[in-house]
Backbone as a ProteinNet text record, in pm:
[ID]
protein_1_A
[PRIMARY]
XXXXXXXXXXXXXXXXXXXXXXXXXXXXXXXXXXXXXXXXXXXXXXXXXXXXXXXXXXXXXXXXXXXXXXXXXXXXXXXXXXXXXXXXXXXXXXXXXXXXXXXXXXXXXXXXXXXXXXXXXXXXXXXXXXXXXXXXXXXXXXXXXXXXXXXXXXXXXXXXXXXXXXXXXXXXXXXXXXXXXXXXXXXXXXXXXXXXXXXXXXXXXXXXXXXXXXXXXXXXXXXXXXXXXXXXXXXXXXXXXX
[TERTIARY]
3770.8	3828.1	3926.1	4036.3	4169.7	4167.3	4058.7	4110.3	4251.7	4323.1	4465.1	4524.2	4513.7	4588.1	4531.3	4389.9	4346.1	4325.7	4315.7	4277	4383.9	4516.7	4598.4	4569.7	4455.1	4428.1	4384.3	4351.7	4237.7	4275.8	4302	4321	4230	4222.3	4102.1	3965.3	3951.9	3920.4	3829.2	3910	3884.4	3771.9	3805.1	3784.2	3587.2	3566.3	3419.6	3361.2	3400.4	3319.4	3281.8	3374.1	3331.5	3245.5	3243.7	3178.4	3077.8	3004.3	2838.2	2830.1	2822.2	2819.8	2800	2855.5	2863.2	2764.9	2609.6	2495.1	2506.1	2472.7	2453.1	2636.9	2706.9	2815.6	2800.7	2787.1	2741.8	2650.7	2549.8	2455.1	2486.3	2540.4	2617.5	2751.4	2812.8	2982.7	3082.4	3194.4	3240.4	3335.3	3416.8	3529.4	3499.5	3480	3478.2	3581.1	3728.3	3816.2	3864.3	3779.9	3852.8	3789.4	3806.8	3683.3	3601	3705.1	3575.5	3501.3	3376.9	3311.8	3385.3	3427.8	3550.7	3439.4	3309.2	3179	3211.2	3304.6	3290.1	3257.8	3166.1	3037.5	2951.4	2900.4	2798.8	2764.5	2856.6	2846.3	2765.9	2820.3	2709.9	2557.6	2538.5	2399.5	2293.1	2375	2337.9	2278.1	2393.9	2307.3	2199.1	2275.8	2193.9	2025.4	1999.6	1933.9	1831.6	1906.6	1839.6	1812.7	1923.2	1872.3	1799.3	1862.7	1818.3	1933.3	2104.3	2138	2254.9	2290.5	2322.3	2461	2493.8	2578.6	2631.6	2734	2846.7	2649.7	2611.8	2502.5	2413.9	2356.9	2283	2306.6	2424.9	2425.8	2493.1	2539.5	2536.4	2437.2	2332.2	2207.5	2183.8	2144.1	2106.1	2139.5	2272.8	2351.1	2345.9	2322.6	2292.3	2131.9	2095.6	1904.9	1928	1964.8	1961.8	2024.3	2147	2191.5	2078	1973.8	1911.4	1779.4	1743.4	1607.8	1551.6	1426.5	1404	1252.9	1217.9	1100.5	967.5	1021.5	923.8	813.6	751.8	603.6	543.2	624.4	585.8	488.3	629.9	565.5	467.4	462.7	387.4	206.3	216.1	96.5	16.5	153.4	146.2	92.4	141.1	74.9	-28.5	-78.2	-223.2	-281.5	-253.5	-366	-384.1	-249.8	-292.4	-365.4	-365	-435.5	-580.1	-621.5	-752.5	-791.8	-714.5	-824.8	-819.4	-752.6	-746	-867.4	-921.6	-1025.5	-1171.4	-1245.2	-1322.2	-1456.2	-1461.6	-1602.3	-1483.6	-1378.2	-1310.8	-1359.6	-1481.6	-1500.3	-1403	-1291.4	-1199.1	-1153.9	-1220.3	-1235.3	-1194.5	-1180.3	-1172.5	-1069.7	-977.9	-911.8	-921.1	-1062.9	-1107.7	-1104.2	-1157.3	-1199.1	-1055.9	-961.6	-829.6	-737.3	-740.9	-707.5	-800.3	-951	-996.8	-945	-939.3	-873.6	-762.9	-686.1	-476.7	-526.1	-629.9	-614.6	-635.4	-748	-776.7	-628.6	-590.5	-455.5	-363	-303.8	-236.1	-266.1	-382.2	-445.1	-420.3	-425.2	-419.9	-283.3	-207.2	-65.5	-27.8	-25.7	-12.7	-97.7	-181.4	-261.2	-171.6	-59.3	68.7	63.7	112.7	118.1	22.1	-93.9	-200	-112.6	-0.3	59.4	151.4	181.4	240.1	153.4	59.6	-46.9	46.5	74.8	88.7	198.1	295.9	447.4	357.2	324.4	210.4	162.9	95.5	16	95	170	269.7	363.3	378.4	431.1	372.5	248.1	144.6	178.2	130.2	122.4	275.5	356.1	489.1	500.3	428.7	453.7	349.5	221.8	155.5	225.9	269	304.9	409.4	556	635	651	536.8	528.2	561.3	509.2	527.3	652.5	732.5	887.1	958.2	925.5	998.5	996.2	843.9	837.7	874.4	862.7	953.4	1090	1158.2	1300.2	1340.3	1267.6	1304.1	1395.2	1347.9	1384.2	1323.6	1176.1	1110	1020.2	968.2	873.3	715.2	683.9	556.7	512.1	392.1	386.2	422.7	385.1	403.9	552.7	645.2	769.8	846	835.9	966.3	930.2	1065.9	1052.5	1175.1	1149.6	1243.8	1382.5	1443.2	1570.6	1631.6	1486.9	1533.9	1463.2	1460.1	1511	1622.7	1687.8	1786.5	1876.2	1935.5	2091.5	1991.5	1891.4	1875.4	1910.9	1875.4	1922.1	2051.7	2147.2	2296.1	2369.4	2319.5	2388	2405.5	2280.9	2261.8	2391.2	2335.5	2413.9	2565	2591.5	2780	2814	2692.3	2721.4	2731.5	2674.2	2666	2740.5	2834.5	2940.2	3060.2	3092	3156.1	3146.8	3032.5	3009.6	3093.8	3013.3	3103.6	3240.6	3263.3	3459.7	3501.3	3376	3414.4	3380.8	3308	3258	3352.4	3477.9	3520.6	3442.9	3313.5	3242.1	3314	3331	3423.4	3543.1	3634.3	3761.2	3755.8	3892.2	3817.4	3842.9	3847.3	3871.4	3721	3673.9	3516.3	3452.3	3461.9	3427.6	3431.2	3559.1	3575.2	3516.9	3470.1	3405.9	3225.9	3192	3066.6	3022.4	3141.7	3120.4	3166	3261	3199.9	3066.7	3018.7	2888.8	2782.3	2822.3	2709.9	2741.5	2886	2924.9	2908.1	2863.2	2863.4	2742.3	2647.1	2485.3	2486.2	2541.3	2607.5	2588.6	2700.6	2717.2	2699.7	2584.4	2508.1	2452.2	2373.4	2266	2233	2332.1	2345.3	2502	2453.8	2588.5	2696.2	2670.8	2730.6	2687	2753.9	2710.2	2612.8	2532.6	2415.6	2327.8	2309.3	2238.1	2200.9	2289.4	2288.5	2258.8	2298.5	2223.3	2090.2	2026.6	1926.7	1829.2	1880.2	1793.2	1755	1889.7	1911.7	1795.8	1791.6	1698.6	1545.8	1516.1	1382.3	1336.9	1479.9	1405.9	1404.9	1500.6	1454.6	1316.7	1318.5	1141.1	1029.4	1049.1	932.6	949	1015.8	1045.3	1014.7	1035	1066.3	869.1	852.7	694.4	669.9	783	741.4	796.5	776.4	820.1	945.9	968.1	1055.8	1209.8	1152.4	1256.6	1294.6	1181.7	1197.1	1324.9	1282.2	1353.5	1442.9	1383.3	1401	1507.7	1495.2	1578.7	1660.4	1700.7	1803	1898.1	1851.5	1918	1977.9	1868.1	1896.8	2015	2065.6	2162.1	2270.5	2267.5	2382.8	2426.7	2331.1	2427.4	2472.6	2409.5	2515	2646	2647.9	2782.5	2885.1	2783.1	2911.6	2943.8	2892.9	2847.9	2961.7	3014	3090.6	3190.5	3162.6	3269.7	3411.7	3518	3640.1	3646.5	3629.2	3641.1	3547.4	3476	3405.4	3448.3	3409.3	3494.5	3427.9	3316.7	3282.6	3327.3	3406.6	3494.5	3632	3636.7	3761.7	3852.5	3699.3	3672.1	3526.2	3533.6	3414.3	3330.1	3218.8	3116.6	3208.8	3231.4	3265.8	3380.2
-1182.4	-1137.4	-1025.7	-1061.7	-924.5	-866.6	-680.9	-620.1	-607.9	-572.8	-490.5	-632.5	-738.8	-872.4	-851.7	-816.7	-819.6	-732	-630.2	-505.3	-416.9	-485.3	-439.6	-513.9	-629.7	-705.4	-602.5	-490.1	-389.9	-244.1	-194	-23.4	44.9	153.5	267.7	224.8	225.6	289.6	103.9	37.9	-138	-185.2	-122.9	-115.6	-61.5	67.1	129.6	64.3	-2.6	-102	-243	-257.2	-440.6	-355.1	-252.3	-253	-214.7	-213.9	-215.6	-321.9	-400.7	-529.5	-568.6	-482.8	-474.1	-532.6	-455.4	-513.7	-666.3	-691.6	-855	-916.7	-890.8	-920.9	-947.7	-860.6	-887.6	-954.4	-976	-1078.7	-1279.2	-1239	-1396.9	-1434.4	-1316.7	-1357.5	-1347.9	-1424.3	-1397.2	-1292.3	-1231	-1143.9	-1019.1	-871.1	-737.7	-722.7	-747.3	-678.3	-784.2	-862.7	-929	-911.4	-937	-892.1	-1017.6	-1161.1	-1310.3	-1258.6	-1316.7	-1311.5	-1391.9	-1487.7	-1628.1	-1687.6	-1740	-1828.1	-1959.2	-1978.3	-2123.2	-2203.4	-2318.5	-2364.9	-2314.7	-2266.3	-2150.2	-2091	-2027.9	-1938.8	-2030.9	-2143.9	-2215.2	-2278.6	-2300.3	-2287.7	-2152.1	-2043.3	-1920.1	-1883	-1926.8	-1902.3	-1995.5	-2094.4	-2202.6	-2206.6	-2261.1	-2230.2	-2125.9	-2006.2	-1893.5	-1771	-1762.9	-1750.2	-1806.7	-1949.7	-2007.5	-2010.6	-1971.9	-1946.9	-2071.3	-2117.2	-2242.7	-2219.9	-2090.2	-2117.3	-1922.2	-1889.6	-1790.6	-1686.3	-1745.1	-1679.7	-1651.5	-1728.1	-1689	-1564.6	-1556.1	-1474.5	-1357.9	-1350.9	-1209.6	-1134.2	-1240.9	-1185.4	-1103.1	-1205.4	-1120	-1014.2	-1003.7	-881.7	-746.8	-782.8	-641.7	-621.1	-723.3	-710.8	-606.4	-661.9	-560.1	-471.6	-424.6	-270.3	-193.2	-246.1	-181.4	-132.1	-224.1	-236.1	-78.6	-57.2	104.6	54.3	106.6	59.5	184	255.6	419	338.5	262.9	246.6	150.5	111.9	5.5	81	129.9	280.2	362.1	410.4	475.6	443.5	274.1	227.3	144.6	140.4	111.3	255.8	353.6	492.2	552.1	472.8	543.2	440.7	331.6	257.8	264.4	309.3	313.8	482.5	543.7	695.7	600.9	543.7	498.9	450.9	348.5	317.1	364.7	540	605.2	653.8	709.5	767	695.6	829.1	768.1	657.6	697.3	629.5	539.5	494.7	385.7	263.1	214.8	111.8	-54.4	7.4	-113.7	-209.7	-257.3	-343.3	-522.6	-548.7	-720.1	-700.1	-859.8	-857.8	-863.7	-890.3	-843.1	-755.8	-666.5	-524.3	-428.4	-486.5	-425.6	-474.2	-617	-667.8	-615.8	-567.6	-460.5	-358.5	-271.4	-133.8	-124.5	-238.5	-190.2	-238.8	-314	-395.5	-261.9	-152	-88.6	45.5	50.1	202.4	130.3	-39.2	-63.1	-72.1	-76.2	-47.3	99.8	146.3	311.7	357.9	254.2	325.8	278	80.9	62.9	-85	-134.9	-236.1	-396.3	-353.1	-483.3	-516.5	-407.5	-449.8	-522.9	-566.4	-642.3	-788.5	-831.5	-906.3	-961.1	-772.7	-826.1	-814.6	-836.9	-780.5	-866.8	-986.8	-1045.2	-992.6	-950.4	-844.3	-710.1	-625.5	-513	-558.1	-637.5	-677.8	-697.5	-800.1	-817.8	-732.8	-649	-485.3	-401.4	-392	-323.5	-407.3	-525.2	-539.4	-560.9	-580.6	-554.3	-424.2	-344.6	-204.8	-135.3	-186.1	-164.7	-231	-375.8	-414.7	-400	-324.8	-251.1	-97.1	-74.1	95.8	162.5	56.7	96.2	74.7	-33.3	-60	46.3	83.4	152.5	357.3	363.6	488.5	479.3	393.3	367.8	399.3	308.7	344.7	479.6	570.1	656.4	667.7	575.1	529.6	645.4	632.7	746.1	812.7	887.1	1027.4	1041.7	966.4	903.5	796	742.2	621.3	647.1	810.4	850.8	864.1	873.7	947.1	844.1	741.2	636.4	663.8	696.4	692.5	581	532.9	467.6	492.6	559	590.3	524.4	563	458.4	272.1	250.5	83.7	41	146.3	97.3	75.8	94.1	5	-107.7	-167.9	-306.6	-386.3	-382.6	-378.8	-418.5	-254.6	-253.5	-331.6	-318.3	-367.9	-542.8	-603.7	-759	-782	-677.6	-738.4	-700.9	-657.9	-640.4	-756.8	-827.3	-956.6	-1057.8	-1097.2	-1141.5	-1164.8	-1040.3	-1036.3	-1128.5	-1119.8	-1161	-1331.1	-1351.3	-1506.5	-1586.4	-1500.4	-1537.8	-1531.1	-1467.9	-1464.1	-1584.2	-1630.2	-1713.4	-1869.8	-1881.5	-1982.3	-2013.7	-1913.9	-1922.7	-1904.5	-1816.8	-1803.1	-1664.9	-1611.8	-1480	-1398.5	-1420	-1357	-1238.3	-1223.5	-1104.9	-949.8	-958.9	-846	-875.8	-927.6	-923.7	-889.9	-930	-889.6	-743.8	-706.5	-564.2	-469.1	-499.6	-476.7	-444.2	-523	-528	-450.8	-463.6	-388.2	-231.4	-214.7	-26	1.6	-53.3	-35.4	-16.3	-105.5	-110.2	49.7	74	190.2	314.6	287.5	442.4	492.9	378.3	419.9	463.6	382.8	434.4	534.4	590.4	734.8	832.1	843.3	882.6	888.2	813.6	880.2	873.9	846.6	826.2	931.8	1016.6	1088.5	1036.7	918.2	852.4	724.1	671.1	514.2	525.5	574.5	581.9	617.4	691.3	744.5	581	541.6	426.2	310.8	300.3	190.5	190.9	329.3	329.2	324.9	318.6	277.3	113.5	25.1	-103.9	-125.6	-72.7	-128.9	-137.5	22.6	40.9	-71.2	-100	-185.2	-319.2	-395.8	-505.5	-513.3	-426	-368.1	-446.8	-380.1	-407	-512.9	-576	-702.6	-839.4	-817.2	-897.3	-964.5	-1063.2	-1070.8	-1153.5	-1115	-1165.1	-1050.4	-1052.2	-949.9	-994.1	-1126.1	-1214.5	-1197.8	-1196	-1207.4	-1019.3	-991.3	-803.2	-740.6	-782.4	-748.1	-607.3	-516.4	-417.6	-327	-363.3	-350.2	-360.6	-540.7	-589.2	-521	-520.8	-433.1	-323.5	-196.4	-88.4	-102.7	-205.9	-226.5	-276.6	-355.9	-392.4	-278	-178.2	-14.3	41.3	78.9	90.4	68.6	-70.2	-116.3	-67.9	-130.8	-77.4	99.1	163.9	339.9	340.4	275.4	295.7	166.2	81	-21	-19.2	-15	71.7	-105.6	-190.8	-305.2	-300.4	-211.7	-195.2	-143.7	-164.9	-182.3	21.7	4.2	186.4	280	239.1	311.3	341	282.7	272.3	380.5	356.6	456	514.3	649.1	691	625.7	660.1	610.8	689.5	842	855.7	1016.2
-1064.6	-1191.7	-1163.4	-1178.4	-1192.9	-1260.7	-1271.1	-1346.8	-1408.8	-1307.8	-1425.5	-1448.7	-1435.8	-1489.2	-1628.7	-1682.2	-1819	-1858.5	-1828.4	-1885.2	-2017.2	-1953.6	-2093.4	-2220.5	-2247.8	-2365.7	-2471.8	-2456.2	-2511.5	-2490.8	-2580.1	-2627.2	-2525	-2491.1	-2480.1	-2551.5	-2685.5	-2807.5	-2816.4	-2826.7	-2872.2	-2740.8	-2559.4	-2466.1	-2472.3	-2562.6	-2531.8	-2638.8	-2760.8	-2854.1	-2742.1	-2691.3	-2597	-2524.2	-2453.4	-2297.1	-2314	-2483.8	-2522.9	-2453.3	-2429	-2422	-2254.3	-2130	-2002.3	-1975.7	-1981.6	-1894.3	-1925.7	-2060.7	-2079.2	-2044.5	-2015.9	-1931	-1781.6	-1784.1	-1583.9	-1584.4	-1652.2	-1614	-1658.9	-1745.8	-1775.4	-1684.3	-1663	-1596.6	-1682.3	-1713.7	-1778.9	-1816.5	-1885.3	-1921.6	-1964.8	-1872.5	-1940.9	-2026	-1998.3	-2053.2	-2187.7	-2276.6	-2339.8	-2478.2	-2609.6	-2723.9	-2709.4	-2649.9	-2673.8	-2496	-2503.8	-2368.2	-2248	-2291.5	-2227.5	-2149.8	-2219.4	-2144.7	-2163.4	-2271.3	-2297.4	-2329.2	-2251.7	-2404.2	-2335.4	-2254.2	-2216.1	-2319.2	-2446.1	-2558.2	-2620.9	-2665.6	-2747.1	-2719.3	-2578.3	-2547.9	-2559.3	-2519.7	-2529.3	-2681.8	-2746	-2886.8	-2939.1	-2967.3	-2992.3	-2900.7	-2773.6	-2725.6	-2704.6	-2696.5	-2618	-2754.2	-2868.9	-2973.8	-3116	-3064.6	-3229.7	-3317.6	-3278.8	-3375.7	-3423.6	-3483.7	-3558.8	-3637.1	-3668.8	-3793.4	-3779.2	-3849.9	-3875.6	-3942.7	-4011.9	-4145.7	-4023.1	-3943.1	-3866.6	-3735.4	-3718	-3588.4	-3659.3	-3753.9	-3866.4	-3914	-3909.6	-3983.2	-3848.5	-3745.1	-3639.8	-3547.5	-3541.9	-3512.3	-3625.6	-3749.1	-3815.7	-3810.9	-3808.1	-3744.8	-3624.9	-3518.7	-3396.6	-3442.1	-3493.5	-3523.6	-3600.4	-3695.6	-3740.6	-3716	-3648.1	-3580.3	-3554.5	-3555.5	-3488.6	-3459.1	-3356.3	-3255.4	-3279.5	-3378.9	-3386.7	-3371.2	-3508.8	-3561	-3458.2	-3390.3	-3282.9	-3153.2	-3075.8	-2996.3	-3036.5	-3126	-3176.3	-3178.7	-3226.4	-3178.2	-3068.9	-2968	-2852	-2799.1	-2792	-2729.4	-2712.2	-2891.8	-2905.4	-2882.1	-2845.1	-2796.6	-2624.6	-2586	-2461.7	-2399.9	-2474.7	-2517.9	-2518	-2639.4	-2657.9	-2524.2	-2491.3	-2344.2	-2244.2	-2177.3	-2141.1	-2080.3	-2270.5	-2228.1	-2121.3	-2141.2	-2018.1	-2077.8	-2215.3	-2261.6	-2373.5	-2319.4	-2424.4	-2436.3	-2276.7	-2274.2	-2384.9	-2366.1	-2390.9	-2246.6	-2261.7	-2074.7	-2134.9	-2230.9	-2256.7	-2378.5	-2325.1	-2430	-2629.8	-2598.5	-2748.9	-2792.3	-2664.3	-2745.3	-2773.4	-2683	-2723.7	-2826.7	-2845.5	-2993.6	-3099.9	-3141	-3219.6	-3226.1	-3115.8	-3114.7	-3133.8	-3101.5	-3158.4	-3293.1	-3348.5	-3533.8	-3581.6	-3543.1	-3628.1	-3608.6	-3520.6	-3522.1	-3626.7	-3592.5	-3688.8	-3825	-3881.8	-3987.5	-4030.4	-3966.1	-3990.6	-4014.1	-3943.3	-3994	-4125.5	-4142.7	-4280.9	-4257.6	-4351.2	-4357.3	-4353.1	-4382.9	-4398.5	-4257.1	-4131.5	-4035.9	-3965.6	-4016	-3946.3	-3912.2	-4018	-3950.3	-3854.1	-3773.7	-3667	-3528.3	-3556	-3441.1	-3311.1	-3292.3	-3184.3	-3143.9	-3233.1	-3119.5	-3077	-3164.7	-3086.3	-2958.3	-3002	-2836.6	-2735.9	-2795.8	-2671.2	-2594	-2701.7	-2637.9	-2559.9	-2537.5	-2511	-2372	-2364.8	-2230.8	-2161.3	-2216.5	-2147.6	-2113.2	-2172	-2136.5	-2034.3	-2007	-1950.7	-1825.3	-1776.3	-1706	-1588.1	-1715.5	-1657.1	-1600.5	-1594.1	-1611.8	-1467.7	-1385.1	-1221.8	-1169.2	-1262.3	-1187.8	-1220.7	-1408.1	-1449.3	-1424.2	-1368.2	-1289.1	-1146.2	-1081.4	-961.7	-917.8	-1026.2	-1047.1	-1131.3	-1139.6	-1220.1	-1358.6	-1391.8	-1572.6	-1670.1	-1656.2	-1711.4	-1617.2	-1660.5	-1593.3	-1664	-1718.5	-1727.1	-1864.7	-1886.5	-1949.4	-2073.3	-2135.9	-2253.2	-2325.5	-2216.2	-2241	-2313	-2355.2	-2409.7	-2540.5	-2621.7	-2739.6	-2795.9	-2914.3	-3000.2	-2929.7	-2897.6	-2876.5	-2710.4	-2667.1	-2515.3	-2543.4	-2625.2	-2675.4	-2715.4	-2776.1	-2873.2	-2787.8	-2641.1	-2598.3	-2556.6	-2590.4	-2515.9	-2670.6	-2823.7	-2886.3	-2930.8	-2887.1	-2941.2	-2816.8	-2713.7	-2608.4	-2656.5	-2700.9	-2744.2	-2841.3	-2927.6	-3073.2	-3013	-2924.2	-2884.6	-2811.7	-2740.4	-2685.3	-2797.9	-2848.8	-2941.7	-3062.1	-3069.2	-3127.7	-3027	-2916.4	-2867.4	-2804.2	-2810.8	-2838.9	-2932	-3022.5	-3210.2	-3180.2	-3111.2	-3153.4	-3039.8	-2875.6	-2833.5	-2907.8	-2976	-3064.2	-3196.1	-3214.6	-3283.3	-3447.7	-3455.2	-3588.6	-3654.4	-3530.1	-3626	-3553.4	-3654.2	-3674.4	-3596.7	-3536.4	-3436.3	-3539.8	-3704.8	-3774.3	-3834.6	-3842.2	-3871.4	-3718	-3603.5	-3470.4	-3473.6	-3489.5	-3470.9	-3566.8	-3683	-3782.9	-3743	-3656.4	-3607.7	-3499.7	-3412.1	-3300.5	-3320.5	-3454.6	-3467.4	-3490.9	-3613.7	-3667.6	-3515.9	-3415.6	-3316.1	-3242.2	-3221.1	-3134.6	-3229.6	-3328.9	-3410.3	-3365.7	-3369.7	-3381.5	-3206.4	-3153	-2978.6	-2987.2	-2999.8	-3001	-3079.2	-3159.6	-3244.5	-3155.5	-3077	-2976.9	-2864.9	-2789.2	-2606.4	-2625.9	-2461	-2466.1	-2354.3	-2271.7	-2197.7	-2131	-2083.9	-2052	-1953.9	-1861.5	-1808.9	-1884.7	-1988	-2054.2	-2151.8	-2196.6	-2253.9	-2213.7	-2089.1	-1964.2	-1919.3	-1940.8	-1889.1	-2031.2	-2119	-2264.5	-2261.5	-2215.4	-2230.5	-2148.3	-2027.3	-1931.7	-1953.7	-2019.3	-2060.6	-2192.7	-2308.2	-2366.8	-2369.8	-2232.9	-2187.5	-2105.7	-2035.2	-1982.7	-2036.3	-2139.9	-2291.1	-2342.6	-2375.5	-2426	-2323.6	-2214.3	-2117.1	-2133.1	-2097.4	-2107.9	-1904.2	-1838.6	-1664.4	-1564.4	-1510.3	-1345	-1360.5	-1359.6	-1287.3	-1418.7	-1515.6	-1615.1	-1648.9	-1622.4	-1608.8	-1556	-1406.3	-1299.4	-1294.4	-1324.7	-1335.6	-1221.8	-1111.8	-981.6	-1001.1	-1043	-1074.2	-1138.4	-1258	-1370.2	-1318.2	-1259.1	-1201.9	-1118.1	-1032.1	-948	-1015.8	-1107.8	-1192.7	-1283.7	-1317.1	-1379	-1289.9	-1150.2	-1036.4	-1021.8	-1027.5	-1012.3	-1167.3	-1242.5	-1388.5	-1372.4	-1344.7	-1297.8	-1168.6	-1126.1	-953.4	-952.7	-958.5	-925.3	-956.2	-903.5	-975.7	-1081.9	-1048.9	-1156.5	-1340.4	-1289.1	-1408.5	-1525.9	-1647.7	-1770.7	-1799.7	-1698.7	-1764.8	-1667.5	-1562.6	-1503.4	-1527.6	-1645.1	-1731	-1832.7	-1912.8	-2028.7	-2063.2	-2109.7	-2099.7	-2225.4	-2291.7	-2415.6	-2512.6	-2543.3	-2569.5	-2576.6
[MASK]
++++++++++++++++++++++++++++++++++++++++++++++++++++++++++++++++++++++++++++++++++++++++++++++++++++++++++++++++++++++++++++++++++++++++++++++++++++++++++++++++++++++++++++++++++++++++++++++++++++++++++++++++++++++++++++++++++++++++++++++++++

């Protein structure tokens, strides 16, 4: 890929809205410097497939889903449950007794949520699972420390890909594109103060989400912000976040 052959497609400014978008860039291929991803019909398996998504209504919905999303009440009862079996007389040793003990914290926060018990859980052990890659790699500094805020570029980072599908799928205009991808860069920079800072959110909340080692791959990741962090080809060696 020739940087400076493409890189004049895109302002400064037009340049740090796409390059939310970098990690899940480098991992598909495809075009840093352009607003469409340039995947091809790759774009349409990607959605179709890998999201579910079908139609202009559908991948709108889901791109302001991810801008809005906030992971507090989630964390929150992921923490104390892993607090609960901490202790020493938690005797929480079987997966029963820990589907009881997260029913009753989520009860405690609001009785509605009893119906998401199976994302809880599944958080719990994505998070239990990743805890050694992600203290390894020095992501975080212990099991307690992730809050809501280091999820959100795995999130905004999606919904900027995602945007750029759409404009390769031809579902949206690239003045509705660009429309989407501020909304994603406001909340950006609202609360990451630079693109590592922001990379290393993406990573922690693919972490959690991820439900294999293998699809985790936490290394991986870690080495692909490397490169966006150093590579003079990289779209964040370009321009800063903000």
């Amino acid at each position: 890929m020739g940087l400076f052959s493409s890189f004049k497609k895109l302002t400064d400014d037009q340049l740090r809205r796409v390059s939310l978008s970098a990690q899940y860039q480098y991992q598909q291929g495809g075009e840093h410097f352009a607003l469409s991803a340039k995947l091809g019909s790759r774009a349409k398996a990607i959605l179709e497939q890998g999201w579910g998504i079908a139609d202009k209504a559908d991948l709108r919905e889901t791109v302001e889903e991810l801008i809005e999303r906030n992971h507090s009440t989630e964390l929150e009862i992921v923490k104390e449950e892993m607090a609960a079996e901490l202790q020493e007389d938690a005797e929480i040793d079987s997966e029963e007794k820990r589907i009881a003990s997260m029913a009753a914290i989520i009860e405690k926060h609001d009785a509605d949520l009893l119906v998401e018990m199976e994302t809880y859980y599944c958080t719990l052990c994505n998070y239990i699972d990743a805890l050694d890659a992600l203290l390894a790699n020095q992501l975080i500094s212990s099991w307690d420390s992730i809050t809501a805020r280091d999820l959100m570029g795995w999130d905004l980072g999606r919904a900027a890909f995602l945007v750029r599908l759409g404009v390769d799928r031809k579902l949206f205009k690239s003045d509705e594109a660009w429309e989407l991808l501020e909304k994603i860069y406001q909340k950006a920079i609202a609360n990451f103060n630079d693109w590592e800072d922001f990379g290393r959110s993406y990573i922690i909340g693919r972490s959690l989400w991820a439900d294999s080692k293998d699809e985790r791959d936490v290394l991986g990741f870690c080495n692909a912000l490397k490169w966006l962090m150093k590579h003079p080809e990289s779209p964040w060696m370009r321009v800063r976040l903000k």
